[in-house]
N, CA, C and O atoms as a Maestro MAE file, in Angstrom:
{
 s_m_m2io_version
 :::
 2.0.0
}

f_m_ct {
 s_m_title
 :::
 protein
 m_atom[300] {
  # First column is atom index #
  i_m_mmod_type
  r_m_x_coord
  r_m_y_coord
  r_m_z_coord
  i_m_residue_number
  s_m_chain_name
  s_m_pdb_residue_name
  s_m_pdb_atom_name
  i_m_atomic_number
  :::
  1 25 -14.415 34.981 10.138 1 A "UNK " " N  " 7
  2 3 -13.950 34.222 9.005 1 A "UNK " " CA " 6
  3 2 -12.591 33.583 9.292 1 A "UNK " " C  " 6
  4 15 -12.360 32.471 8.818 1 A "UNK " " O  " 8
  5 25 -11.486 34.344 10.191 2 A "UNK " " N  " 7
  6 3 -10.361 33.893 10.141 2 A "UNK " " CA " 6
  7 2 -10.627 32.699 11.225 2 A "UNK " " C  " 6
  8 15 -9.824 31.769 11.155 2 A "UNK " " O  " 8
  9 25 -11.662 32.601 12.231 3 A "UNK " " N  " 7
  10 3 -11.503 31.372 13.104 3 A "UNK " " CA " 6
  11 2 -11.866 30.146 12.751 3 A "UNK " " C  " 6
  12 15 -11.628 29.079 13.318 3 A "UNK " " O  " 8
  13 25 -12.688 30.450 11.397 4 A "UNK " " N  " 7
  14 3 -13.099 29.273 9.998 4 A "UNK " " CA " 6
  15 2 -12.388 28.585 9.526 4 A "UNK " " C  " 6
  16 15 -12.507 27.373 9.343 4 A "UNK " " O  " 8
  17 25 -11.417 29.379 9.222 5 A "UNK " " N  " 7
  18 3 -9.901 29.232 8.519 5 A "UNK " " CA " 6
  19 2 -9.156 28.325 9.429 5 A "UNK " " C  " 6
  20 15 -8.510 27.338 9.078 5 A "UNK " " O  " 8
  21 25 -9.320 28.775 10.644 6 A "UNK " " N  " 7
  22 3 -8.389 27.783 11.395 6 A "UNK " " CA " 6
  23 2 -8.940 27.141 12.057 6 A "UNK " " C  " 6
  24 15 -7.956 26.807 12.716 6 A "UNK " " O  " 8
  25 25 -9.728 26.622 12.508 7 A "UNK " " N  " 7
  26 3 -10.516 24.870 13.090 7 A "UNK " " CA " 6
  27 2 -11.433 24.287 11.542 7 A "UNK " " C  " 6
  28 15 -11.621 23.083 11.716 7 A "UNK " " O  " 8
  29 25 -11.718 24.493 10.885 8 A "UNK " " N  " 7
  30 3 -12.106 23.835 9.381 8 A "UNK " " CA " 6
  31 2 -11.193 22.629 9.072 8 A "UNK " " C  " 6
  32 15 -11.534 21.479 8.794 8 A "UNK " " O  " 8
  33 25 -9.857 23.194 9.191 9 A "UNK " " N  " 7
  34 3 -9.070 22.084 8.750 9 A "UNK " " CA " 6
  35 2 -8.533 21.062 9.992 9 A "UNK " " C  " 6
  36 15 -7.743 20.128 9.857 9 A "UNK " " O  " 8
  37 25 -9.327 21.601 11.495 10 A "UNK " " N  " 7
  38 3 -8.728 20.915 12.538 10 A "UNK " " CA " 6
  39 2 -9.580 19.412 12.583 10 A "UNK " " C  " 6
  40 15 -9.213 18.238 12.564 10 A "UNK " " O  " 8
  41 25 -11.201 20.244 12.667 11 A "UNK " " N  " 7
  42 3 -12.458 19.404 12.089 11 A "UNK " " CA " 6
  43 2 -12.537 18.213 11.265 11 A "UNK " " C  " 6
  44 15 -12.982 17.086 11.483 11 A "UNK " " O  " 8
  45 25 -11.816 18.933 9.945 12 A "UNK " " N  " 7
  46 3 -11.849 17.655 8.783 12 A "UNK " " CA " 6
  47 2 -10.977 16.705 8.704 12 A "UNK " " C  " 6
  48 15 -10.921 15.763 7.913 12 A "UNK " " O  " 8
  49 25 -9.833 17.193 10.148 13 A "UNK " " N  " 7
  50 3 -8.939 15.829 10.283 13 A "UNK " " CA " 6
  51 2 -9.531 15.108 11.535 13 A "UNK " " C  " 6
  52 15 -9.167 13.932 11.559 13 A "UNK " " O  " 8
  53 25 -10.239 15.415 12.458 14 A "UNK " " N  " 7
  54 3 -10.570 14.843 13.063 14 A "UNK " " CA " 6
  55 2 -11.808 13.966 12.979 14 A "UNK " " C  " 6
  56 15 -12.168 13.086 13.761 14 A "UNK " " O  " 8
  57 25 -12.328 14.357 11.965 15 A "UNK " " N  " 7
  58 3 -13.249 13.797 11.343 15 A "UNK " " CA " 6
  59 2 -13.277 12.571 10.124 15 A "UNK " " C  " 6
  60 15 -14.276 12.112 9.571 15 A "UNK " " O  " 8
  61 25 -12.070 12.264 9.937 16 A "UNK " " N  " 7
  62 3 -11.275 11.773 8.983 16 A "UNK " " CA " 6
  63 2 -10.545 10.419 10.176 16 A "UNK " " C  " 6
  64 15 -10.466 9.218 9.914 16 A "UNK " " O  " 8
  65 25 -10.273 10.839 10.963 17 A "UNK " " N  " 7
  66 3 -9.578 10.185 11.678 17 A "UNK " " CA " 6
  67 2 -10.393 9.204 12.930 17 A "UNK " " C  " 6
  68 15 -9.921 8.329 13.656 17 A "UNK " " O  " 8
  69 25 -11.991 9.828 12.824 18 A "UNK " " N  " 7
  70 3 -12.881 9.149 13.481 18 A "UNK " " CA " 6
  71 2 -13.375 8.113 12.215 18 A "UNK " " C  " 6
  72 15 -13.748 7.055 12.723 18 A "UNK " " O  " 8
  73 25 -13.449 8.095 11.297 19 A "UNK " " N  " 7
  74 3 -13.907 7.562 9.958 19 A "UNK " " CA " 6
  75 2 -12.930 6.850 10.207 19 A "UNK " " C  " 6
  76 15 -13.377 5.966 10.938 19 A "UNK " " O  " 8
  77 25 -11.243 6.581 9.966 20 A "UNK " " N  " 7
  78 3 -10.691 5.821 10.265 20 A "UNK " " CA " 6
  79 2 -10.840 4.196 11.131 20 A "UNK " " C  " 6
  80 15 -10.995 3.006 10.854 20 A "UNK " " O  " 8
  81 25 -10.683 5.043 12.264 21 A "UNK " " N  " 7
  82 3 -10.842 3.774 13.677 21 A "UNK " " CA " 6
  83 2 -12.157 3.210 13.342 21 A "UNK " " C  " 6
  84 15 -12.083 2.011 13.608 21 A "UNK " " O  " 8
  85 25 -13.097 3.437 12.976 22 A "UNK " " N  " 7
  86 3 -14.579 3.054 12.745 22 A "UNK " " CA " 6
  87 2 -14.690 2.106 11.623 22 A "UNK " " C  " 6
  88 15 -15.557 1.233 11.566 22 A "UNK " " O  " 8
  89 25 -13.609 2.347 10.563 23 A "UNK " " N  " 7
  90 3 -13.230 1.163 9.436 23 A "UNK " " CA " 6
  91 2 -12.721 0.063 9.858 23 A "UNK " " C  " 6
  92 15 -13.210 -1.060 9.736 23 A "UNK " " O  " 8
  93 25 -11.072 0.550 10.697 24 A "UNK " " N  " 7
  94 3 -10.605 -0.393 10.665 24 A "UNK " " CA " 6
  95 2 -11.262 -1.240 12.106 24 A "UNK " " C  " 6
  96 15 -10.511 -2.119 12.528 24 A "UNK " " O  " 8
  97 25 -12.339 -1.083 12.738 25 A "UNK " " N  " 7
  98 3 -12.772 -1.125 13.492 25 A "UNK " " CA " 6
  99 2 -13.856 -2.284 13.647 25 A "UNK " " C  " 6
  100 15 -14.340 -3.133 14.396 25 A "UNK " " O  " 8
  101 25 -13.882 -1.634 12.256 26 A "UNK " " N  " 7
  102 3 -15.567 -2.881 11.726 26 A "UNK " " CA " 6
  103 2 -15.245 -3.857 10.637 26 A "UNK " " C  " 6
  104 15 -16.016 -4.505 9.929 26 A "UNK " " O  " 8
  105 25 -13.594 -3.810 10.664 27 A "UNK " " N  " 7
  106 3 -13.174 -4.599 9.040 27 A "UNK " " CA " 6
  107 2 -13.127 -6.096 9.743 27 A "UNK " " C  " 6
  108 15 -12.647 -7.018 9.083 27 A "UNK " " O  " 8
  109 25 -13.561 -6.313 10.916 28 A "UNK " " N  " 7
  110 3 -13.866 -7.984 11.326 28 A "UNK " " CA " 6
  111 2 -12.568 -8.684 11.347 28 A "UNK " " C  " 6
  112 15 -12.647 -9.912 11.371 28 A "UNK " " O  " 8
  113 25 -11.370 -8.152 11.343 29 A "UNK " " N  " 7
  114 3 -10.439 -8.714 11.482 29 A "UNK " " CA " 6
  115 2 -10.036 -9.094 13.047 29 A "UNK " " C  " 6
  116 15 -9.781 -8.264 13.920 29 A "UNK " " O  " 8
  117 25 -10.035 -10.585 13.212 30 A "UNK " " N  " 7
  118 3 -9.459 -10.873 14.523 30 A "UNK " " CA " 6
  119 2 -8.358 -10.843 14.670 30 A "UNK " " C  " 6
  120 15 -7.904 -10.067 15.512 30 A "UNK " " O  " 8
  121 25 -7.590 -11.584 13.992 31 A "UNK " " N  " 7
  122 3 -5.534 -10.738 13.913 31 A "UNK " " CA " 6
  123 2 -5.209 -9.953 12.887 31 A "UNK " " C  " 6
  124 15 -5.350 -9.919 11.664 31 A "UNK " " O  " 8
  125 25 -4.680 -9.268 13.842 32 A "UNK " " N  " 7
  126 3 -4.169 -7.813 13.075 32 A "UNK " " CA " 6
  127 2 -3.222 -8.105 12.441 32 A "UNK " " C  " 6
  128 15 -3.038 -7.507 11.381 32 A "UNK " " O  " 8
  129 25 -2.180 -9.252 12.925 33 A "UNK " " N  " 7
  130 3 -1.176 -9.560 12.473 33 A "UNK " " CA " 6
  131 2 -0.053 -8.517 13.097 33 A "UNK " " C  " 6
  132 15 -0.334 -7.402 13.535 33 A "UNK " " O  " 8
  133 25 1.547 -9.212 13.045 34 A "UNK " " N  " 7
  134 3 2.389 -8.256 13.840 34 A "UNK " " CA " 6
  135 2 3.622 -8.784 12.088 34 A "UNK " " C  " 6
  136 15 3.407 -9.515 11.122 34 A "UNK " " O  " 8
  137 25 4.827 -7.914 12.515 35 A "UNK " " N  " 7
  138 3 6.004 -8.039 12.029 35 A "UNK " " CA " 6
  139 2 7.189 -8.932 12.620 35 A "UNK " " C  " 6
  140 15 7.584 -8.757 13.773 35 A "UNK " " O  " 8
  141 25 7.710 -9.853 11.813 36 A "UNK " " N  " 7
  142 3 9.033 -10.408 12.471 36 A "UNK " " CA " 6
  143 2 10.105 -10.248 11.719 36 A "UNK " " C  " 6
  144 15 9.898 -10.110 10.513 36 A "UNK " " O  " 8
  145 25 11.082 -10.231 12.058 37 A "UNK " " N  " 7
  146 3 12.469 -9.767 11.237 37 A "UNK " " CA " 6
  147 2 12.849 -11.154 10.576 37 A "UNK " " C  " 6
  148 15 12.806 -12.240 11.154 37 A "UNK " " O  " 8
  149 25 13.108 -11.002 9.680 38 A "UNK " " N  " 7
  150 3 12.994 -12.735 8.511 38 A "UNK " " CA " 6
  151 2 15.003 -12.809 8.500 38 A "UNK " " C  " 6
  152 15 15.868 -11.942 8.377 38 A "UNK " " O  " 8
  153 25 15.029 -14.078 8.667 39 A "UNK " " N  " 7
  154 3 16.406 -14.541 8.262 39 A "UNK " " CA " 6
  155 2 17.173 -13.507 7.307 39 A "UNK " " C  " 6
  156 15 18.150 -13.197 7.989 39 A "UNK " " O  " 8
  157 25 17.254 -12.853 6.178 40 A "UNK " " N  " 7
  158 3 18.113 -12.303 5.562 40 A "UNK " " CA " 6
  159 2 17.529 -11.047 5.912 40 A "UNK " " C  " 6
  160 15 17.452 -10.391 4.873 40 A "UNK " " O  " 8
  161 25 17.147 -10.496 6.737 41 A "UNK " " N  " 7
  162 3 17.397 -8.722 7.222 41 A "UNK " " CA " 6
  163 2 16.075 -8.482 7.016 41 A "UNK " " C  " 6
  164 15 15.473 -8.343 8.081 41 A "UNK " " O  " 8
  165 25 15.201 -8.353 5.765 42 A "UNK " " N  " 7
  166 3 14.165 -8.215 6.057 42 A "UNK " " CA " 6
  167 2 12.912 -8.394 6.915 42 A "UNK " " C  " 6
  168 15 12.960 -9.502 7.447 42 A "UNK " " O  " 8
  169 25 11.775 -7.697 7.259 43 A "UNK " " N  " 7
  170 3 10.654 -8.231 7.980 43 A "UNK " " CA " 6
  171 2 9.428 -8.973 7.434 43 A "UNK " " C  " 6
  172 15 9.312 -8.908 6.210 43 A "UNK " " O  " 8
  173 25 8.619 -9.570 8.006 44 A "UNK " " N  " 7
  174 3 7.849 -10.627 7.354 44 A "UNK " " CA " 6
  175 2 6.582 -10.204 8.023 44 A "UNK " " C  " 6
  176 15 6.758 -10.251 9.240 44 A "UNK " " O  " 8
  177 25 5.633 -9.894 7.780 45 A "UNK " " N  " 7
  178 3 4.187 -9.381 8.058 45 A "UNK " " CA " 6
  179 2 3.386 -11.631 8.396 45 A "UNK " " C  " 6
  180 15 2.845 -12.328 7.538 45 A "UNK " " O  " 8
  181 25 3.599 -11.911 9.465 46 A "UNK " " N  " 7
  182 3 3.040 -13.183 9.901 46 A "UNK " " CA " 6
  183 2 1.507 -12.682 10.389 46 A "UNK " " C  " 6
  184 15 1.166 -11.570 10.793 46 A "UNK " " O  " 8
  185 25 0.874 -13.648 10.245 47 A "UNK " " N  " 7
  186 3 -0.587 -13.527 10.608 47 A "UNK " " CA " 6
  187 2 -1.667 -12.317 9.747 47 A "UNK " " C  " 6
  188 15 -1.517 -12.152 8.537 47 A "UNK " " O  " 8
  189 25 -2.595 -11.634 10.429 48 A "UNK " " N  " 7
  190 3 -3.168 -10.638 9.530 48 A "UNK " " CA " 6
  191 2 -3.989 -11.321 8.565 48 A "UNK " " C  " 6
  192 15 -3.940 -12.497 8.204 48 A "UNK " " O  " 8
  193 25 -5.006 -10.076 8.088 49 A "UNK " " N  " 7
  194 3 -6.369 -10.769 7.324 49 A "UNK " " CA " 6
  195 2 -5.888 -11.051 5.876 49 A "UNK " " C  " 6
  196 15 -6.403 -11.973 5.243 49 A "UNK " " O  " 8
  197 25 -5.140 -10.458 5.463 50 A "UNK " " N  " 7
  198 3 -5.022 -10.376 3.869 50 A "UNK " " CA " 6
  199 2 -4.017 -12.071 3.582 50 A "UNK " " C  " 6
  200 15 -3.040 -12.491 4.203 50 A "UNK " " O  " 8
  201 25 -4.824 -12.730 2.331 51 A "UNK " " N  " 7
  202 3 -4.045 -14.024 2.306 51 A "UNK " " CA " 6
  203 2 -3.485 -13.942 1.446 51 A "UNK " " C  " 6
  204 15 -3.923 -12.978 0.818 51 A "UNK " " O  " 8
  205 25 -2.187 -14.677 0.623 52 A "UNK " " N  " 7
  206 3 -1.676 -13.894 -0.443 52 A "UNK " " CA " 6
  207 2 -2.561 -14.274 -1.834 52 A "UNK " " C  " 6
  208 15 -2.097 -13.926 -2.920 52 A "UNK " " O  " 8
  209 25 -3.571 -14.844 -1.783 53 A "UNK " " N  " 7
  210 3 -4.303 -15.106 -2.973 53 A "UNK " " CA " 6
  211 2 -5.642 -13.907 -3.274 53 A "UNK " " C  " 6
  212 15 -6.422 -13.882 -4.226 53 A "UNK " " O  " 8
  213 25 -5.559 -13.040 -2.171 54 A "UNK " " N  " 7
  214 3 -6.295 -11.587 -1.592 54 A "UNK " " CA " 6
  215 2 -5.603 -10.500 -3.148 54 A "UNK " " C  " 6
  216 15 -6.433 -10.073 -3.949 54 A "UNK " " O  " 8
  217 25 -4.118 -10.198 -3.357 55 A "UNK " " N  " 7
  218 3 -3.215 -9.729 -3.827 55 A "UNK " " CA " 6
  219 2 -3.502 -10.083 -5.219 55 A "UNK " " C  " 6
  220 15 -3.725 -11.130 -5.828 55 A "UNK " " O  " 8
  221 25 -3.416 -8.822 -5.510 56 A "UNK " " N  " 7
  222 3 -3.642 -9.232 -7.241 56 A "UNK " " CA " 6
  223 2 -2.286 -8.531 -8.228 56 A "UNK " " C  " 6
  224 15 -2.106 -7.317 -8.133 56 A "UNK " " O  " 8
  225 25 -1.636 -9.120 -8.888 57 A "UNK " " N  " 7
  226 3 -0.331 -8.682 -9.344 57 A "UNK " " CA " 6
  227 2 -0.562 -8.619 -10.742 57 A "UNK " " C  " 6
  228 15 -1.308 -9.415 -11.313 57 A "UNK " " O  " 8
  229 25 0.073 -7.666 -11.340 58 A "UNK " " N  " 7
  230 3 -0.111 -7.442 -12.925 58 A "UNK " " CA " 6
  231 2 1.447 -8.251 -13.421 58 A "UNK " " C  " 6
  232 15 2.549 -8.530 -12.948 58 A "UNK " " O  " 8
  233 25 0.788 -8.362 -14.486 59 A "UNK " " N  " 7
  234 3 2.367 -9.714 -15.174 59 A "UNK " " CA " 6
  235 2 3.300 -9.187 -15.745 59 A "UNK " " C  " 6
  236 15 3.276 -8.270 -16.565 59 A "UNK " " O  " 8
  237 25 4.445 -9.942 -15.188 60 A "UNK " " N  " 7
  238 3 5.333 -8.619 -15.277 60 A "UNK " " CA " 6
  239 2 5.594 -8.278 -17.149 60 A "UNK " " C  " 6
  240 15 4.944 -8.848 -18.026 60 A "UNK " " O  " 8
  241 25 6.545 -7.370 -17.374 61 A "UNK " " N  " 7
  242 3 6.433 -7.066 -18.613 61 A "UNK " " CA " 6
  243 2 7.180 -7.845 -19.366 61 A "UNK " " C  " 6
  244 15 8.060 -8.533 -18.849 61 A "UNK " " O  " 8
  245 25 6.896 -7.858 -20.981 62 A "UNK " " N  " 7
  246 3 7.890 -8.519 -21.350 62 A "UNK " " CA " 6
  247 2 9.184 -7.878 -21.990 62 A "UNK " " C  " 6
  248 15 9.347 -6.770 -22.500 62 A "UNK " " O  " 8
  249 25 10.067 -8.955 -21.793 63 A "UNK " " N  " 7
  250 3 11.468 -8.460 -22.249 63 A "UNK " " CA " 6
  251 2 12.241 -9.110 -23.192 63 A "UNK " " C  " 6
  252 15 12.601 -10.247 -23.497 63 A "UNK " " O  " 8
  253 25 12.376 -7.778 -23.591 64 A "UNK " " N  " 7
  254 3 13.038 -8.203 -25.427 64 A "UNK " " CA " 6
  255 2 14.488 -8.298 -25.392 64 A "UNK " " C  " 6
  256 15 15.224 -7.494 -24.821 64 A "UNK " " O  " 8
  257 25 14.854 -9.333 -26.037 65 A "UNK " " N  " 7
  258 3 16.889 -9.321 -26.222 65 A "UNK " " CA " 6
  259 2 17.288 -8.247 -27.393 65 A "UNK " " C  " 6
  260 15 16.903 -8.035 -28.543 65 A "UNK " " O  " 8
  261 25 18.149 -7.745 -26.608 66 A "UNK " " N  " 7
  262 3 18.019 -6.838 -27.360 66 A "UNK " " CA " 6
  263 2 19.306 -6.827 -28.113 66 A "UNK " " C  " 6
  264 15 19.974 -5.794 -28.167 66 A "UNK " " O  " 8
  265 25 19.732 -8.063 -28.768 67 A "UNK " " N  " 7
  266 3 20.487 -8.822 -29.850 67 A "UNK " " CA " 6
  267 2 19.870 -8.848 -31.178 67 A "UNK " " C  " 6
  268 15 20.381 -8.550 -32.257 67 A "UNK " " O  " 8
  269 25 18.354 -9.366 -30.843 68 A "UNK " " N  " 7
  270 3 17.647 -9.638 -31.639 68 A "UNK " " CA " 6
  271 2 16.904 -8.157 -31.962 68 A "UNK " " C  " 6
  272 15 15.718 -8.194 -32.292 68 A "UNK " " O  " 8
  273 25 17.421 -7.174 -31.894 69 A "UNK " " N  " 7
  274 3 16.517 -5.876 -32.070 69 A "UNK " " CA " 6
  275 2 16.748 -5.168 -33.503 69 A "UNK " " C  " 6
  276 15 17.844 -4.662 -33.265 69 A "UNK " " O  " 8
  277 25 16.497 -4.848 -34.631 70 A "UNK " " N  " 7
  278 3 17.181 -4.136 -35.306 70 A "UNK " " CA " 6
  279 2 17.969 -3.432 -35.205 70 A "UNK " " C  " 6
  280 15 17.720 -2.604 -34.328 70 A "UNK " " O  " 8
  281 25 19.308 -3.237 -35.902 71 A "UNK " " N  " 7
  282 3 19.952 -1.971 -35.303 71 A "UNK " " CA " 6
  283 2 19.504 -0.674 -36.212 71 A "UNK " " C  " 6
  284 15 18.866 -0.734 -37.263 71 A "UNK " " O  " 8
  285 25 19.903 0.308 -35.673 72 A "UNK " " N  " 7
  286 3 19.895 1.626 -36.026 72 A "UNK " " CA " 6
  287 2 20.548 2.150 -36.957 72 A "UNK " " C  " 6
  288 15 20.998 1.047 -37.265 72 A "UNK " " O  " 8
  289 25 20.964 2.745 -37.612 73 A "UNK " " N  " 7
  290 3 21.728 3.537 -38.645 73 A "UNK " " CA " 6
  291 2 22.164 4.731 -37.493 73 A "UNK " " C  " 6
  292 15 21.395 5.147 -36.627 73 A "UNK " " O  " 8
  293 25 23.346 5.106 -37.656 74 A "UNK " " N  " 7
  294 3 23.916 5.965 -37.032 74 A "UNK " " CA " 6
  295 2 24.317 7.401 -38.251 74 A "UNK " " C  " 6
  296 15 25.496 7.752 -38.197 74 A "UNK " " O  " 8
  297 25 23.744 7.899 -38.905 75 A "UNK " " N  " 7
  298 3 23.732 8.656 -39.649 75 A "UNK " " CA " 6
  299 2 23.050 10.080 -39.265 75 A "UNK " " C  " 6
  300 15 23.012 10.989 -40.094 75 A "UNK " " O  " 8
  :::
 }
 m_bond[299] {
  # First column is bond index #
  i_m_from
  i_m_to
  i_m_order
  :::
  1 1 2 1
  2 2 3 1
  3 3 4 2
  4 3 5 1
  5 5 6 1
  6 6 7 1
  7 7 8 2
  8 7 9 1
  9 9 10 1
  10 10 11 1
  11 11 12 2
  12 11 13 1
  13 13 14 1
  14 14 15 1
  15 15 16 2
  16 15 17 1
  17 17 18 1
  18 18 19 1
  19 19 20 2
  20 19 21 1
  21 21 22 1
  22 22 23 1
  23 23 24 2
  24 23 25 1
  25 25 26 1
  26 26 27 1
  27 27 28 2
  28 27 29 1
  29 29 30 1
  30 30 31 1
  31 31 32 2
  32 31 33 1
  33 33 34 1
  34 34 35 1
  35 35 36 2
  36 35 37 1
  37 37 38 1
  38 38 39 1
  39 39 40 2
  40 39 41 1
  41 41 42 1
  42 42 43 1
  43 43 44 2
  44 43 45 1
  45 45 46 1
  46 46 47 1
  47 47 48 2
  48 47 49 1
  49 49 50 1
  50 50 51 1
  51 51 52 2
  52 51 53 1
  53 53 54 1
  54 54 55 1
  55 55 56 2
  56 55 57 1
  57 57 58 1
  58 58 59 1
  59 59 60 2
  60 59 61 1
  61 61 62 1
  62 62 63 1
  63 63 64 2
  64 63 65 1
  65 65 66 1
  66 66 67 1
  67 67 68 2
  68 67 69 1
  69 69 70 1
  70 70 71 1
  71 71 72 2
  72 71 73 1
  73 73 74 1
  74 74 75 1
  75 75 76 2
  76 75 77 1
  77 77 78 1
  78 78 79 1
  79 79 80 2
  80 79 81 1
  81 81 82 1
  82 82 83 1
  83 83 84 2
  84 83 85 1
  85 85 86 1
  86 86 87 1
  87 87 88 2
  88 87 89 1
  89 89 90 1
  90 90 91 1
  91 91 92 2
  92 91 93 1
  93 93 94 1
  94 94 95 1
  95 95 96 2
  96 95 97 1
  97 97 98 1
  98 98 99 1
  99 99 100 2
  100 99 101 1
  101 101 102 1
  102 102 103 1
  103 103 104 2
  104 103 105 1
  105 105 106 1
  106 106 107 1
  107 107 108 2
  108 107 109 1
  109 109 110 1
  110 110 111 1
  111 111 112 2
  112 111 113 1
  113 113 114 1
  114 114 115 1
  115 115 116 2
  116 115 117 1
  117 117 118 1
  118 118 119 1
  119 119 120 2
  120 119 121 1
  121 121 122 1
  122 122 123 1
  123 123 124 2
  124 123 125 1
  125 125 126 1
  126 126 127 1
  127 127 128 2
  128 127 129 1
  129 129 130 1
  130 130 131 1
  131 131 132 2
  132 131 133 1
  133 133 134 1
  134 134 135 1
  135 135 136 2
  136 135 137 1
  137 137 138 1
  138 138 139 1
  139 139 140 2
  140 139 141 1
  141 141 142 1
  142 142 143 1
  143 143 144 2
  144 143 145 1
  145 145 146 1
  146 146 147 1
  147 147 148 2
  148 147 149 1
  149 149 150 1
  150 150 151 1
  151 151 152 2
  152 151 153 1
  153 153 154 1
  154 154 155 1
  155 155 156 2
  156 155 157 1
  157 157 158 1
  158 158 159 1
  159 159 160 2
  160 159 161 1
  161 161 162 1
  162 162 163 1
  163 163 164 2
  164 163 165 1
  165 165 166 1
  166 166 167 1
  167 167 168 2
  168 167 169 1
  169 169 170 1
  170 170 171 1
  171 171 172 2
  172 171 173 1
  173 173 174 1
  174 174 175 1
  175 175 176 2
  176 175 177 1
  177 177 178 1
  178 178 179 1
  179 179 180 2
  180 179 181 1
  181 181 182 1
  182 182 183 1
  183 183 184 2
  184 183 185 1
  185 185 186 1
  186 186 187 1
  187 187 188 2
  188 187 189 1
  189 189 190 1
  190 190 191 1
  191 191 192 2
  192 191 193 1
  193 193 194 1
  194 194 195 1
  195 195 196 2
  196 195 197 1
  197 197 198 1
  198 198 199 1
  199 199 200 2
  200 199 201 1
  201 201 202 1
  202 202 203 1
  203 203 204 2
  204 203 205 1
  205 205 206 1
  206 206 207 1
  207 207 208 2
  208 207 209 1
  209 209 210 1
  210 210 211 1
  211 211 212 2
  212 211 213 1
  213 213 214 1
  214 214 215 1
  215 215 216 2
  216 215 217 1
  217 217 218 1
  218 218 219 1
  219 219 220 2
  220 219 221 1
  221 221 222 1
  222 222 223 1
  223 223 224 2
  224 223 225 1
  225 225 226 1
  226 226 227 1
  227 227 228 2
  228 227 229 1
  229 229 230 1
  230 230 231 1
  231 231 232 2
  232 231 233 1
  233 233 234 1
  234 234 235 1
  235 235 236 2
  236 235 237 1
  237 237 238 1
  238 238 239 1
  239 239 240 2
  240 239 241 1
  241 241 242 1
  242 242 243 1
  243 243 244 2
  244 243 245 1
  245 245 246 1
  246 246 247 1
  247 247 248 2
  248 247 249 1
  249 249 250 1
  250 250 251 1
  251 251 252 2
  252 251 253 1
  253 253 254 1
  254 254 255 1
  255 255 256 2
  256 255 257 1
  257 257 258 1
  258 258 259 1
  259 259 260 2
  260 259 261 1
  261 261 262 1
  262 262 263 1
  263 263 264 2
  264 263 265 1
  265 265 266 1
  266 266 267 1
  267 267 268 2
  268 267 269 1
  269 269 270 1
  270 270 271 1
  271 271 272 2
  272 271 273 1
  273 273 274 1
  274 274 275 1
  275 275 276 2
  276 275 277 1
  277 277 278 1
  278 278 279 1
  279 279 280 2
  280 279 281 1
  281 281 282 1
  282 282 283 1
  283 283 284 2
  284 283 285 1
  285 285 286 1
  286 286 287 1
  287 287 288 2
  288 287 289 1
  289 289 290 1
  290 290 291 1
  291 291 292 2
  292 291 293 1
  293 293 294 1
  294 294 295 1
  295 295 296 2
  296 295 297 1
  297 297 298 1
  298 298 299 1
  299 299 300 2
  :::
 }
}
């Protein structure tokens, strides 16, 4: 039981990790795309499958002035 205990979890990563390469393997991507360091410090992901119309963004929230808010009673 205890040698269960210890290759079980060696197994299910290696098994996990063959599932891996086999995805990204078969995801038909011809450039992988690389990183370049962008004018103000940051890096810039150039090339690669994902286009930015791929990306789906939720809107941002809205924001209230908060002039216009009722005030509170401090009581």
């Amino acid at each position: 039981m205890t040698r269960l205990r210890t290759t079980a979890p060696l197994l299910l990563a290696a098994a996990l990790t063959a599932l891996a390469v086999t995805t990204v393997h078969g995801a038909g991507c011809d450039d992988p795309g690389h990183y370049e360091p962008g004018p103000d410090g940051t890096w810039v992901l150039v090339g690669g499958c994902v286009e930015p119309g791929d990306l789906v963004l939720a809107p941002p929230p809205a924001v209230t002035d908060p002039s216009s808010a009722p005030e509170r009673s401090r009581s």
